[in-house]
N, C-alpha and C positions, 0 to 999 in steps of 0.2 A: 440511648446515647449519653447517658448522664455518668456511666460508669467509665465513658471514655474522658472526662472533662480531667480527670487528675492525668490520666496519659498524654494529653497534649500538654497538660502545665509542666510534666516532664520534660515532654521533649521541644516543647519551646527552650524552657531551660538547657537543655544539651543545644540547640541551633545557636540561642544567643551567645552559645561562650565556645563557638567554633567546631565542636562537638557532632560527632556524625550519630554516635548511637550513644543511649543511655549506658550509664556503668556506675561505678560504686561512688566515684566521685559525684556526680548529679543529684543520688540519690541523698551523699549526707547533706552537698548543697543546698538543697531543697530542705530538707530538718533542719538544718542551720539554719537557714533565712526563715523557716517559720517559728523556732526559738527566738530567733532577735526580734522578728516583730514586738514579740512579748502581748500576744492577744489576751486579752484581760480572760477571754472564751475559754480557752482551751490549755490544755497543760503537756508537754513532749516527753516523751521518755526512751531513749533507746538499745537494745544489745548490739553488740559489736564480734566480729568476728575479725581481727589485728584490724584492720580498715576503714571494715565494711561493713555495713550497716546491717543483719540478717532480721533482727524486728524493729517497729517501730508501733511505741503502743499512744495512742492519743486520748485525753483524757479533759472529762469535761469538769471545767471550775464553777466552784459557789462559794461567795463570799459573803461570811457572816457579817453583822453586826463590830461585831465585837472584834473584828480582824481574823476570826477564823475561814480557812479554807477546807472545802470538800473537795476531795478529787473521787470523780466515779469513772469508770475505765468505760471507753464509747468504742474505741474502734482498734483494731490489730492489724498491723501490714508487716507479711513477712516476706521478704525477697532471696532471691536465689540468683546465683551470679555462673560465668562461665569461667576458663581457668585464666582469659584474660582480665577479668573483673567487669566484663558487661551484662548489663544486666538481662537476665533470661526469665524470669518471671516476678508481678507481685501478685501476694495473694492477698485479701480483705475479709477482715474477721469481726464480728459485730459483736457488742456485748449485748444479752440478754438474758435475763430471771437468772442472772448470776454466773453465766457460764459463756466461753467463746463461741458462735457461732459461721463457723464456714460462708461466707458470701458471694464470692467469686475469685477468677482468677485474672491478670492478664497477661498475656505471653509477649517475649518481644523476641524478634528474628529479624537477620539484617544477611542478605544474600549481596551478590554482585551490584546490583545499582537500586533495591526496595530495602527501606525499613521498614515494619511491622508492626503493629500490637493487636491483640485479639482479647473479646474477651468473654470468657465463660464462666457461668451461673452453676455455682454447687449445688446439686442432684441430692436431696437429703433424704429421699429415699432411697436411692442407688448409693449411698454415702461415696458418689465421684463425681466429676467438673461434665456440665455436660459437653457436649460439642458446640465449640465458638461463638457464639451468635451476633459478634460485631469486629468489624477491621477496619481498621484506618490504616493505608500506606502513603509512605512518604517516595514519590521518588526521587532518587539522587543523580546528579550532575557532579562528575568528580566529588573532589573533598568537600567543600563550601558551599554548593550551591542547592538547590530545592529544584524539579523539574515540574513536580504535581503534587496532590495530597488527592488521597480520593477515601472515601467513606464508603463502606460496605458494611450490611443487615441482612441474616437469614429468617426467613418468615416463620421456621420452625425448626424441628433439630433433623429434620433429611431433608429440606430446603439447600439449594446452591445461595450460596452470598447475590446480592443484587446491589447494585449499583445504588446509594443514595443520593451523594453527589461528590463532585471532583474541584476541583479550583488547581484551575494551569498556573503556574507560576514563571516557569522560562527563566532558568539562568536567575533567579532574584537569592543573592547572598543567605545563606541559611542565618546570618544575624538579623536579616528584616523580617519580621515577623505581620507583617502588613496580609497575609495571604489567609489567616487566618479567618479576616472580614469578609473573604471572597465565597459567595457560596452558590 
């Protein structure tokens, strides 16, 4: 569940600012506001595609003595948009013994009244994503509002998804983010 914790910071971030699905906007949101923090930790860097964000590479700081800084490359997030500019996947890239490392994927799809994210573990022998093995959906109540969130894990990769847990929510404004706590 730890690979879904940047997917909800997502789409919390998309709830609170009225937002039904993630899209390019949220995504530089999210870069922006972790640039202005200005974390002593870590250091941002991104490509652009006219807008929209397509890599995002994160980079961890050492500070010398003497005022010198070290940047070593930690992690690669590269996103894929639709032709509206929502967001359809990111994918996570780890750095290790010098080279990118594939991590995983996650997908996001937004139907008639469910948002989506899923998320699947790169197969490094099969060099492909395997089959999902985590969802979280939202479901929606017209524009603004949240119905439910429910949590789903498959026990292996021909496993059916199973229910982990749900938290009802009813009609609560997608800007409250209180439903979170509910589990």
């Amino acid at each position: 569940m730890k690979k879904l914790v940047f997917a909800m910071m997502m789409c919390l971030t998309a709830t609170m600012t009225q937002a039904q699905v993630l899209d390019k906007q949220t995504v530089s949101k999210v870069y922006d506001d972790a640039v202005m923090r200005n974390e002593c930790e870590f250091a941002y860097d991104a490509e652009y595609d006219g807008d929209a964000i397509t890599t995002l590479y994160v980079y961890k700081k050492k500070q010398w003595r003497r005022g010198d800084v070290t940047l070593t490359p930690t992690y690669q997030y590269q996103y894929a948009y639709d032709a509206d500019g929502r967001l359809l996947s990111r994918t996570t890239l780890r750095w290790y013994n010098g080279e990118w490392l594939t991590m995983g994927r996650l997908d996001y799809t937004v139907d008639l009244a469910t948002y989506s994210v899923e998320y699947s573990r790169w197969n490094p022998r099969r060099q492909q994503f395997d089959r999902p093995a985590e969802k979280m959906t939202y479901t929606l109540i017209g524009d603004c509002a949240v119905d439910r969130v429910s949590c789903y894990q498959r026990l292996n990769d021909r496993a059916d998804y199973q229910l982990l847990w749900q938290a009802f929510i009813v009609g609560q404004p997608m800007a409250d983010d209180n439903y979170l706590t509910q589990k």
